[in-house]
C-alpha positions as CSV (number, residue, x, y, z in Angstrom):
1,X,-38.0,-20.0,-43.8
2,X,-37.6,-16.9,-41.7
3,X,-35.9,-18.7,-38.6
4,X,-33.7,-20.3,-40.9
5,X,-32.4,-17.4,-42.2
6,X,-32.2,-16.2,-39.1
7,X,-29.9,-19.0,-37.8
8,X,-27.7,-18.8,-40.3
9,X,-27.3,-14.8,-40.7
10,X,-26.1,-15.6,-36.8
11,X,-24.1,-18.4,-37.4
12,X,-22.0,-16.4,-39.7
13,X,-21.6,-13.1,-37.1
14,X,-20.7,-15.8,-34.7
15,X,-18.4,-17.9,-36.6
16,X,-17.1,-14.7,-38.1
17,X,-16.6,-13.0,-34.8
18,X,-14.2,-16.0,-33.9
19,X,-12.3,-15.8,-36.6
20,X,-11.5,-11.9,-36.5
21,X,-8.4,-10.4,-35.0
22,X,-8.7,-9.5,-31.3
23,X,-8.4,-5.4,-30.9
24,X,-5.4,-4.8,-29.2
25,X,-3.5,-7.3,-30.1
26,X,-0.4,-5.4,-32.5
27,X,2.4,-7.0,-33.1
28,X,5.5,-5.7,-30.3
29,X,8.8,-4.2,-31.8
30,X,11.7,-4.3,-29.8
31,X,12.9,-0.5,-29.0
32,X,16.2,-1.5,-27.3
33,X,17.4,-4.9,-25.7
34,X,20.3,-4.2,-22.9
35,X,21.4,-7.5,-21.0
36,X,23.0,-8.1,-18.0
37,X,24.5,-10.4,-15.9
38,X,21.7,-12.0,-14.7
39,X,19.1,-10.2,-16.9
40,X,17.6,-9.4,-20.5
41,X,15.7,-6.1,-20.5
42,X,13.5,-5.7,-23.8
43,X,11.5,-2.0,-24.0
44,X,8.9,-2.7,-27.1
45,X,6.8,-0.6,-28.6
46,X,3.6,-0.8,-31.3
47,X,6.1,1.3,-33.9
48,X,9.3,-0.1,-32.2
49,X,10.7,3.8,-31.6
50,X,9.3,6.4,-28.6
51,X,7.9,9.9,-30.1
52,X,7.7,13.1,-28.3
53,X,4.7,12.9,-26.5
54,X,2.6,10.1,-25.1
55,X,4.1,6.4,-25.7
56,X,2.9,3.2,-24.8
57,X,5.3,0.4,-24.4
58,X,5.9,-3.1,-22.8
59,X,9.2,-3.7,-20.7
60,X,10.0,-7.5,-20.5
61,X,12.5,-9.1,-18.3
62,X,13.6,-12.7,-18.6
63,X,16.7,-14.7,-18.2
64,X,19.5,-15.3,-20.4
65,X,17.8,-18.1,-21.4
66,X,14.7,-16.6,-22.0
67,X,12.4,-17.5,-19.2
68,X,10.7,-14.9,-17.5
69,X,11.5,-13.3,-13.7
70,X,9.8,-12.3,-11.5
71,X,11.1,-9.1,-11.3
72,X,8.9,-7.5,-8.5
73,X,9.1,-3.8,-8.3
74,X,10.4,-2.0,-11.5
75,X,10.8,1.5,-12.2
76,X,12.2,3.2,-15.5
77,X,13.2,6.4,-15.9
78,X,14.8,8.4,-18.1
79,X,17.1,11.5,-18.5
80,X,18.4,13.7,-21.1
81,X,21.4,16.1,-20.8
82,X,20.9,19.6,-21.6
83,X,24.1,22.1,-22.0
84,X,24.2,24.4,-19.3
85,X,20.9,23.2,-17.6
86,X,19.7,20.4,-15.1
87,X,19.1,17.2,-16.8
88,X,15.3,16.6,-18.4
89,X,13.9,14.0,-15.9
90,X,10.7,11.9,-16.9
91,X,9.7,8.5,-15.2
92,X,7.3,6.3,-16.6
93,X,4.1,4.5,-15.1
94,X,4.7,0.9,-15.1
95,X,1.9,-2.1,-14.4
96,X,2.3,-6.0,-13.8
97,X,1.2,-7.4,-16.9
98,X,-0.1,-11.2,-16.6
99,X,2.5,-12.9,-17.6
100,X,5.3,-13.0,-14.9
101,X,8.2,-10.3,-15.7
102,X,6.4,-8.5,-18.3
103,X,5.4,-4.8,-17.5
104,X,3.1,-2.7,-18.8
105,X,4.0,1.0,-19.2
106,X,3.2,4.8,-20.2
107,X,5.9,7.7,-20.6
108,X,5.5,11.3,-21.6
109,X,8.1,13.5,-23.6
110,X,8.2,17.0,-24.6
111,X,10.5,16.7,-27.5
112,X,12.8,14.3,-29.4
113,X,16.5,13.6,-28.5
114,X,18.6,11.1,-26.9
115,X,17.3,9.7,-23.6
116,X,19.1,7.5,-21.1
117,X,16.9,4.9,-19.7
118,X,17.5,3.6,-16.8
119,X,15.5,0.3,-15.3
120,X,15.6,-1.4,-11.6
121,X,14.0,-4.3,-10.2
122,X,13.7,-5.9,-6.9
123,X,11.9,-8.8,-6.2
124,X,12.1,-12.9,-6.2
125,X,14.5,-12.9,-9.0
126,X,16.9,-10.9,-7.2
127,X,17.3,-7.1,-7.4
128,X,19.4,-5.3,-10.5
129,X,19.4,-2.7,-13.2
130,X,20.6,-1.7,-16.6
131,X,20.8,1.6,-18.3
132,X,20.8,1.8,-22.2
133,X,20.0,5.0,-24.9
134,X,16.7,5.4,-26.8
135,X,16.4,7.6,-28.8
136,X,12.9,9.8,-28.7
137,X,11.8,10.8,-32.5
C-alpha cells in the first residue's frame, strides 16, 4: 500500500509540475512601436512603460510583414534634454535572444521624463535606425 501511495503522490507532483506556468514567462506589453521603411521596431516591457531606475525590456525587429530580421548588431540609446545643460545620455545592454531579431535588454534611469530612443542595426537584413519618445514614469 505504501509504494502505491507513493506512486501516486509522485504522479501528481509530476503531472502537476507539467501543467504549471513556466517562471519567467509574463506576458510582453508593447512600450512604443516606430516603423520604418524597411523595418518595425517594438520596445516591450513586463508593465508596458519604463520607470526610473532599473528596466528590463525586449526590443523586436521584424518586417513590415511581420517576419523577423536578422538585425545583427543593435544598440539603443537614449537621451533627454535638459535646459541649460548637456543632454542626459544612458545606453542600454542589449543580448541576442533565440529567436532571430528579437533582443534582450537592460537600461538604467535616474528619474522620469521624456526620453528619445534611438535604435541602429547592422547586419544581414541590412543596416538602419529609428528614433521614437518613451516616456520614463
Amino acid at each position: 500500500m505504501k509504494g502505491t501511495i507513493t506512486a501516486v503522490v509522485l504522479g501528481l507532483a509530476v503531472l502537476t509540475g507539467a501543467l504549471a506556468e513556466p517562471t519567467g514567462a509574463a506576458e510582453m506589453k508593447a512600450i512604443q512601436t516606430q516603423k520604418t521603411k524597411d523595418a518595425v521596431v517594438t520596445l516591450k516591457s513586463e508593465t508596458g512603460q519604463w520607470k526610473p531606475g532599473k528596466n528590463d525590456f525586449t526590443l523586436e525587429i521584424t518586417s513590415p510583414d511581420g517576419k523577423p530580421l536578422d538585425a545583427g548588431k543593435v544598440s539603443l540609446s537614449t537621451s533627454m534634454s535638459m535646459p541649460g545643460m548637456a543632454p542626459m545620455v544612458a545606453g542600454a545592454t542589449l543580448t541576442p535572444d533565440k529567436a532571430p531579431g528579437r533582443y534582450v535588454g537592460t537600461i538604467s534611469f535616474p528619474d522620469g521624463g521624456g526620453r528619445q530612443v534611438t535604435v541602429s542595426w547592422d547586419g544581414p537584413a541590412g543596416k538602419g535606425s529609428a528614433r521614437f519618445s518613451v516616456p520614463v514614469r
